[in-house]
VOLUM-340807 format. One line per field, with one value per residue: residue in one letter; x, z, y of N, C-alpha, C in turn. Coordinates in Angstrom, 2 decimals. Layout:
// VOLUM-340807
code = (A; ...)
nX = (X; ...)
nZ = (Z; ...)
nY = (Y; ...)
caX = (X; ...)
caZ = (Z; ...)
caY = (Y; ...)
cX = (X; ...)
cZ = (Z; ...)
cY = (Y; ...)
END
This chain:
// VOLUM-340807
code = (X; X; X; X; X; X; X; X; X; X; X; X; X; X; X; X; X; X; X; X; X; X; X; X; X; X; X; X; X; X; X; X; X; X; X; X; X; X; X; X; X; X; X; X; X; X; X; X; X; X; X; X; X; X; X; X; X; X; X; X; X; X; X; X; X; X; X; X; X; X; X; X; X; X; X; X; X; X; X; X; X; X; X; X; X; X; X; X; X; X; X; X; X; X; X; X; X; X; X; X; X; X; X; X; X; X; X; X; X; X; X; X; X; X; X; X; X; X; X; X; X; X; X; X; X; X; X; X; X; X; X; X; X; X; X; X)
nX = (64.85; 67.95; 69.91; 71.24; 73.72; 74.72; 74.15; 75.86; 78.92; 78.74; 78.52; 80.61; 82.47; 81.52; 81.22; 80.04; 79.07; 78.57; 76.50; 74.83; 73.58; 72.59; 71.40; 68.88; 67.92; 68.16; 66.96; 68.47; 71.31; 74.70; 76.95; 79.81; 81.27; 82.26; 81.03; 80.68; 79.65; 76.85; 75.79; 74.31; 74.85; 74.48; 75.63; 76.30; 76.57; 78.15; 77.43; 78.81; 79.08; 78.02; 75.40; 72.18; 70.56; 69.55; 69.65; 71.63; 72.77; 72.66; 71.14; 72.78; 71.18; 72.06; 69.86; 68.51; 65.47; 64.57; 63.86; 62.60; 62.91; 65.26; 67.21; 69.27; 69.01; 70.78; 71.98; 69.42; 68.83; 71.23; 70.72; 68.62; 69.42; 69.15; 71.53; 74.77; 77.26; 78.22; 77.09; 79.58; 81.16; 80.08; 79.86; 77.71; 75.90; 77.75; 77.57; 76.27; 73.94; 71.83; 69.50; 66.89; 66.30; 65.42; 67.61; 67.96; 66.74; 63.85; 60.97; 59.17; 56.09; 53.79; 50.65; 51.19; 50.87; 51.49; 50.67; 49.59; 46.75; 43.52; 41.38; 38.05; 36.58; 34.00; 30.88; 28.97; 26.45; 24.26; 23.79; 23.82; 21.42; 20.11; 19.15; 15.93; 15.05; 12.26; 11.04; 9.75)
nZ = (306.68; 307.67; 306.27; 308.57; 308.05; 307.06; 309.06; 311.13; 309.92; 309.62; 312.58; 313.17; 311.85; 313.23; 315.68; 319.43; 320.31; 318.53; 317.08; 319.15; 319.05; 316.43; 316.33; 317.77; 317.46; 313.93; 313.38; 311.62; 310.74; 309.99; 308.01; 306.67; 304.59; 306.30; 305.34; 305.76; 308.25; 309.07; 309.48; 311.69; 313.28; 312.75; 311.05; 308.04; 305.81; 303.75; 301.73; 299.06; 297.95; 299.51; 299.84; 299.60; 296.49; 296.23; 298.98; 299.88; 301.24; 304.17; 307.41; 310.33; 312.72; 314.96; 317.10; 319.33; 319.36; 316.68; 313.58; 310.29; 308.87; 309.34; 308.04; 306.23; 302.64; 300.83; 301.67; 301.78; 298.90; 298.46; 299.79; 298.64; 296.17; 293.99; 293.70; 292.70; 293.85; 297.53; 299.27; 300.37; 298.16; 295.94; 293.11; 293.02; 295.04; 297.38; 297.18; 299.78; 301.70; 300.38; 299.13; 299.37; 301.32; 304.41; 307.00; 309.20; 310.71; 310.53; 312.83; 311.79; 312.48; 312.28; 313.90; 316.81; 319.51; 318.48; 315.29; 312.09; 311.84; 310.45; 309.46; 309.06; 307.99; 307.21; 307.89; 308.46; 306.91; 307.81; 311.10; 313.88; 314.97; 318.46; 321.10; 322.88; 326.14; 327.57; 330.83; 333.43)
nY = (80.52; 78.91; 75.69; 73.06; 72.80; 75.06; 76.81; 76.07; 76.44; 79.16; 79.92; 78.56; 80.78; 83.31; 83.06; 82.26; 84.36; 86.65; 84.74; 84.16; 86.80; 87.46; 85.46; 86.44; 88.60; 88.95; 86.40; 84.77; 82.84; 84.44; 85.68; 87.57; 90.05; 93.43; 96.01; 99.38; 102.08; 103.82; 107.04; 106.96; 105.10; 102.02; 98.79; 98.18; 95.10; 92.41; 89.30; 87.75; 85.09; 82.60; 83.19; 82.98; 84.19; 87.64; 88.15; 88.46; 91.28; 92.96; 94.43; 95.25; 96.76; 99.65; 100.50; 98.49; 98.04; 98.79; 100.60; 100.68; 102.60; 104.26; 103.91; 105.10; 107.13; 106.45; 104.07; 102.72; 102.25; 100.55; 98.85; 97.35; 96.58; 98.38; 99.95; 99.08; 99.47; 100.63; 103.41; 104.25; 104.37; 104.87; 107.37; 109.34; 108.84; 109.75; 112.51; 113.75; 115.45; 116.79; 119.99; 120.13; 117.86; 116.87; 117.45; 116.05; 112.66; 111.72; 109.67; 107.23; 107.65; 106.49; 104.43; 105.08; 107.72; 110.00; 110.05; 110.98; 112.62; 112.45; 114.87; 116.87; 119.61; 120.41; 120.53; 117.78; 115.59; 113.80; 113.17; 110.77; 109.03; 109.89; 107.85; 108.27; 107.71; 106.90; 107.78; 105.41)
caX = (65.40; 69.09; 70.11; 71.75; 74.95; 74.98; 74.27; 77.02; 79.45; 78.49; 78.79; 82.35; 83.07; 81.50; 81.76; 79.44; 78.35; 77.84; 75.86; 73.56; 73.00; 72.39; 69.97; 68.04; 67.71; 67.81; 66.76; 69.44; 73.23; 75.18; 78.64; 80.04; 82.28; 81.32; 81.18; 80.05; 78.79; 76.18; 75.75; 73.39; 75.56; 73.60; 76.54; 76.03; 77.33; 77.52; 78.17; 78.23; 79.12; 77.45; 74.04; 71.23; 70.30; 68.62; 69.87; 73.24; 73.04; 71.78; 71.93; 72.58; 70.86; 72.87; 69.39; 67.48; 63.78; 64.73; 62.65; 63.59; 62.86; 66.22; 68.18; 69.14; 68.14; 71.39; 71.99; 68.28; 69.37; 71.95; 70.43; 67.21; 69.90; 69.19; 72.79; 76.12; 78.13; 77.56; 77.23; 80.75; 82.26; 79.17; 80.29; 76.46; 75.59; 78.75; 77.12; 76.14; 73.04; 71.36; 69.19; 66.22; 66.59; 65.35; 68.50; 67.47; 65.55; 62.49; 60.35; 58.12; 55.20; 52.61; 50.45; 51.91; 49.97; 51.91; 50.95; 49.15; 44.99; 42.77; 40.21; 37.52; 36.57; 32.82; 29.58; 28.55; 25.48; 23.73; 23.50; 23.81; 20.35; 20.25; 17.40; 15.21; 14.48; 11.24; 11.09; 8.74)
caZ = (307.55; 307.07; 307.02; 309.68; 307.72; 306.98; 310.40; 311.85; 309.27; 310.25; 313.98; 313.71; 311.36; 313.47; 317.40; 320.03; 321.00; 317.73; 317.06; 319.63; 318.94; 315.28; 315.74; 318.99; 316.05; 312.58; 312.96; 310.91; 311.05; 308.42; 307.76; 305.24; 305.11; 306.54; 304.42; 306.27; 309.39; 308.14; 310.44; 312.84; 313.86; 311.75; 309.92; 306.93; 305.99; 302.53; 301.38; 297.60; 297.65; 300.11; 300.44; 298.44; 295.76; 296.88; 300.59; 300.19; 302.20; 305.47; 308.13; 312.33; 313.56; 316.40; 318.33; 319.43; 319.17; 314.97; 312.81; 309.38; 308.29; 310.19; 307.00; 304.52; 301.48; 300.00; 302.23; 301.19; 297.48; 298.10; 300.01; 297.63; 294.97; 293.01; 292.77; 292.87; 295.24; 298.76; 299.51; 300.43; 296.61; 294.43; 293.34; 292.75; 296.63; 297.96; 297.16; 300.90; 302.06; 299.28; 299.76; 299.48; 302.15; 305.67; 307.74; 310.28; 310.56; 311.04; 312.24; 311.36; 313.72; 312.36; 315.22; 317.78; 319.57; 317.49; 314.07; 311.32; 311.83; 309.34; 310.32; 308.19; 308.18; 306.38; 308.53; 308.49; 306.29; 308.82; 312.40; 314.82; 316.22; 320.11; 321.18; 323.80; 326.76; 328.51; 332.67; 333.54)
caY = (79.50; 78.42; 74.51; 72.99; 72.77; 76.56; 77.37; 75.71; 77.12; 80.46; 79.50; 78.57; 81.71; 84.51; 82.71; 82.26; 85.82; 87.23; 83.99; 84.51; 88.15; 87.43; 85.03; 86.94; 89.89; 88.58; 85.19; 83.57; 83.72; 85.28; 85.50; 88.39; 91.34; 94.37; 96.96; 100.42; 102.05; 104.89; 107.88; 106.37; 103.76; 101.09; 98.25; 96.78; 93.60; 91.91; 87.92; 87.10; 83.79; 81.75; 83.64; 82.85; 85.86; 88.69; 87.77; 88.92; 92.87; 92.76; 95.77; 95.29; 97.89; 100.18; 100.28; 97.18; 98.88; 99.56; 101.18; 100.53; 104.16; 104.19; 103.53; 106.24; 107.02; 105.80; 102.89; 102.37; 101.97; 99.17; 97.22; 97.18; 96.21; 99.27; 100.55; 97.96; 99.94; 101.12; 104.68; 104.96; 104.22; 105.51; 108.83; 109.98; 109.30; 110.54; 113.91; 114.40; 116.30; 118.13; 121.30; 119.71; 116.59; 116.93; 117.34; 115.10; 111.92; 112.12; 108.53; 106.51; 107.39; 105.23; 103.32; 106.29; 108.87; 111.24; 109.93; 112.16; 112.06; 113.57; 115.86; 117.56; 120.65; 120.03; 120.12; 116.27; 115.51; 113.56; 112.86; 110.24; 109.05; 109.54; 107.29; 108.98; 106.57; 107.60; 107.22; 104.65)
cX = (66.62; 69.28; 71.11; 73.26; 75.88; 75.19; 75.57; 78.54; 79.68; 78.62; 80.08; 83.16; 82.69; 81.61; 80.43; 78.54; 77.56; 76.78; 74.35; 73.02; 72.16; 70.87; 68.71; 67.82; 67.28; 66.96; 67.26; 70.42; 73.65; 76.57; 79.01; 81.18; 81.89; 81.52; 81.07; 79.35; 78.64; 76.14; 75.16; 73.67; 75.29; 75.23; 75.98; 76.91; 77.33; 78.20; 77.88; 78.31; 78.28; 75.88; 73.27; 71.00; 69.07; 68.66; 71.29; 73.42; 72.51; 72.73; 71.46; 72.49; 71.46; 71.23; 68.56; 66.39; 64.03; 63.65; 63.11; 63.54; 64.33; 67.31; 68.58; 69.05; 69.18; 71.64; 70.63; 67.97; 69.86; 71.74; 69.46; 68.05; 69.25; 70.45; 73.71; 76.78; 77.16; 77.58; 78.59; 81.47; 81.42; 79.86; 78.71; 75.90; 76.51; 78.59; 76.74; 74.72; 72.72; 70.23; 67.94; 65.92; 66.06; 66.77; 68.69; 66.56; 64.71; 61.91; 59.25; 57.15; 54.07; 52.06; 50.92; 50.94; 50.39; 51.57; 49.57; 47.55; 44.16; 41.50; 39.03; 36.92; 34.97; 31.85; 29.52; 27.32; 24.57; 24.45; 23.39; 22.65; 20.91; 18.96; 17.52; 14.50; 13.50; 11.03; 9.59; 7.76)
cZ = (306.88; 307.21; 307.78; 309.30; 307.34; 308.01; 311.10; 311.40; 309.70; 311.41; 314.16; 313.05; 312.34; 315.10; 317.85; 320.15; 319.76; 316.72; 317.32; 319.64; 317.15; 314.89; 317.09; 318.17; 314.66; 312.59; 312.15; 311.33; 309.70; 309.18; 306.44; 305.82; 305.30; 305.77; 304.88; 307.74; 308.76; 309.65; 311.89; 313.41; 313.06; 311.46; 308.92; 306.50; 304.16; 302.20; 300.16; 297.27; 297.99; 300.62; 299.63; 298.13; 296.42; 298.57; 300.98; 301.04; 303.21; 306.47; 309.86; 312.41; 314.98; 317.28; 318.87; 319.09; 317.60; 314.46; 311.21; 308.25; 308.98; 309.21; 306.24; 303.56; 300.71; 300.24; 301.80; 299.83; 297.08; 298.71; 299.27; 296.35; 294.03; 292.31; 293.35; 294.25; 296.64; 298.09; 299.70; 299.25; 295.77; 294.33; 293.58; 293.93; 297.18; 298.21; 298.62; 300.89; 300.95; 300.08; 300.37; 300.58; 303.69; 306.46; 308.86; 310.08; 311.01; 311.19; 312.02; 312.69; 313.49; 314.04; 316.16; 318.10; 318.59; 315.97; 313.35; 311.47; 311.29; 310.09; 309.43; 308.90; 307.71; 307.12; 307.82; 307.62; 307.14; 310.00; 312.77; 315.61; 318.08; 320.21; 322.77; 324.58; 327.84; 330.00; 332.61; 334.74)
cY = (78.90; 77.21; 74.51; 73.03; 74.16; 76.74; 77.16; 76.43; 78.17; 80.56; 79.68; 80.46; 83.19; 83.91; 82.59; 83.58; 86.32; 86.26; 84.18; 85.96; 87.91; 86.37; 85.55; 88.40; 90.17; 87.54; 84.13; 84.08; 84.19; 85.95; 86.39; 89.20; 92.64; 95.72; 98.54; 101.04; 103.51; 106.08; 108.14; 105.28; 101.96; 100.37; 97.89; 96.01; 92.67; 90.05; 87.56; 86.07; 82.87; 81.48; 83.55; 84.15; 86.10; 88.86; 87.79; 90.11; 92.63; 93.87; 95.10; 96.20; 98.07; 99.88; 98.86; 97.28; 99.22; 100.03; 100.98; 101.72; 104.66; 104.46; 104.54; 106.08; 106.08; 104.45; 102.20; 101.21; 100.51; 98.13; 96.43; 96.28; 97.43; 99.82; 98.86; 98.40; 100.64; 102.65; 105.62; 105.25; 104.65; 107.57; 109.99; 109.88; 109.64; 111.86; 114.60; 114.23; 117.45; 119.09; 120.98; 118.16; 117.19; 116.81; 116.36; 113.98; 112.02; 109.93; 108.33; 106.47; 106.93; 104.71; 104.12; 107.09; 110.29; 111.02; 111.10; 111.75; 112.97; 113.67; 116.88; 118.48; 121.30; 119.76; 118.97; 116.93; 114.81; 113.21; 111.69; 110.01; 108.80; 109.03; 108.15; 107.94; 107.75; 106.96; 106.58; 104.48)
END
């Protein structure tokens, strides 16, 4: 939750519209420079001055419905604060698509009729009483 003196700040610096999108999405406002748009339309956004630590990166997702398996691996990285630079200026993610990488995203189908459901393959050890109702 931002105070009221931030908020406003941020109000005048990003406008009305992207106001109310920012907080009908994020839940705060935020004010930075944008740093990137990753291959999935995704921005990211960064503020080092004004944003409390650890709350400096923050990504607008292109779809409304997000998933945040959405992100790539490298975009992943900087927003975690693992590396300094984005993806665009590291020379060590610049590398692309290695051999090993799924080409495609794949999502997060948790909670989905499509998600993964284990199944054994092991006759049960017991049974299930059926009670036996007798006609009266």
């Amino acid at each position: 939750m931002s105070t009221i003196i931030r908020t406003l700040r941020n109000l005048r610096k990003i406008g009305i519209k992207e106001y109310a999108h920012q907080m009908q999405y994020i839940g705060d406002t935020k004010a930075g420079t944008y740093i990137a748009t990753d291959k999935y339309g995704n921005k990211y956004y960064e503020n080092l001055e004004e944003e409390l630590p650890l709350r400096t990166r923050w990504v607008d997702y292109k779809q409304k419905e997000y998933d945040p398996a959405q992100i790539e691996p490298g975009w992943h990285a900087w927003m975690s604060y693992l590396v300094d630079k984005p993806p665009t200026e590291d020379a060590v993610l610049k590398t692309g698509q290695r051999s090993w990488e799924i080409p495609e995203h794949r999502p997060n189908l948790t909670a989905s009729r499509a998600a993964f459901k284990t199944y054994s393959t092991v006759k049960p050890k017991t049974h299930a009483w059926q009670p036996v109702a007798k006609p009266r």
